[in-house]
N, C-alpha and C positions, 0 to 999 in steps of 0.2 A: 860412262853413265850419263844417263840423259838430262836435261832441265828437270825440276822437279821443285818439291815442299821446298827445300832450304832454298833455292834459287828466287821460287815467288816471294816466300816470307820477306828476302834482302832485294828483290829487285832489282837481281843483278845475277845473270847467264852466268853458267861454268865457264865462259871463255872472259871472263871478268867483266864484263859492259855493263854497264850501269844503265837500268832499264830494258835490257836486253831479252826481259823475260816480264809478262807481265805481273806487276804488283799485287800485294793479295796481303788486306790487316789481316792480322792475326788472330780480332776483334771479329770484322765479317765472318772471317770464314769457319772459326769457332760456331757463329752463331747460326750459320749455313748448317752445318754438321748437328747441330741440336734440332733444326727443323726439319732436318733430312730424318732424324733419330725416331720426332718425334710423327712422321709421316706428314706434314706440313707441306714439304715440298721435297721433289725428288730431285735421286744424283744428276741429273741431265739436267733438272732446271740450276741447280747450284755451281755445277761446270761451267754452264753457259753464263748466268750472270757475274761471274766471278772470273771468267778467262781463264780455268782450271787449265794447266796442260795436261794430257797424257798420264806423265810419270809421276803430278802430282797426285791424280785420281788413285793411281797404284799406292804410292804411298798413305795418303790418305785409308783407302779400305785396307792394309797391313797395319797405323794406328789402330783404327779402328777394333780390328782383331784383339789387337794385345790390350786394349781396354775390354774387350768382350771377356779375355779368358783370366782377365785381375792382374796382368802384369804392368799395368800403369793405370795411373786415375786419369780421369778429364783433367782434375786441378793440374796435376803431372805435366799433363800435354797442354794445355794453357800457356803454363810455366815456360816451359820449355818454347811453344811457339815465339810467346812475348821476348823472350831473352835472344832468341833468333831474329827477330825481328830489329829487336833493338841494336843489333851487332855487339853484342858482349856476353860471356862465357860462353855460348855452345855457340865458338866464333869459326868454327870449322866443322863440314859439313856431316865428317866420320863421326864426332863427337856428338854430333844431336842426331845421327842416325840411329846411335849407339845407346843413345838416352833414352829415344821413343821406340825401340824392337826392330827399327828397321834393317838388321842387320844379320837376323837370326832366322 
């Protein structure tokens, strides 16, 4: 599995490196995601000022989705990013996969 969401939010590569992958709050990128929502600015501009990888982008528009079809809230995904971010509860990657739909 590639670098991705869990890897920027902790800022630290699947091969454990700290810094290994570029950092991404939790905070910005939410708020990237609301101005993308609300047509403000687009996914290429938000990738770009944000160092998006790839896999994050994918996971990101699969969030996205399962907020579109009511199976999680923004608060949800908030939640969920912030406690990822902070390294505590969804402290493994399957588990906040699991939380946000990514795995379905």
């Amino acid at each position: 599995m590639a670098d991705g969401l869990f890897e920027q939010l902790r800022g630290i590569s699947e091969a454990g490196v700290e810094g290994g992958v570029p950092k991404v709050s939790s905070h910005t990128l939410l708020a990237a995601l609301d101005e993308v929502r609300r047509g403000e600015i687009t996914v290429g501009t938000a990738t770009a000022a944000l160092s998006l990888l790839a896999q994050t982008v994918t996971d990101l528009n699969k969030i996205i989705s399962e907020v579109g079809l009511g199976n999680i809230t923004r608060d949800e995904v908030e939640d969920v990013f912030n406690l990822v971010q902070a390294r505590t509860i969804y402290t493994s990657k399957s588990a906040a996969a699991t939380r946000l739909g990514l795995n379905g």
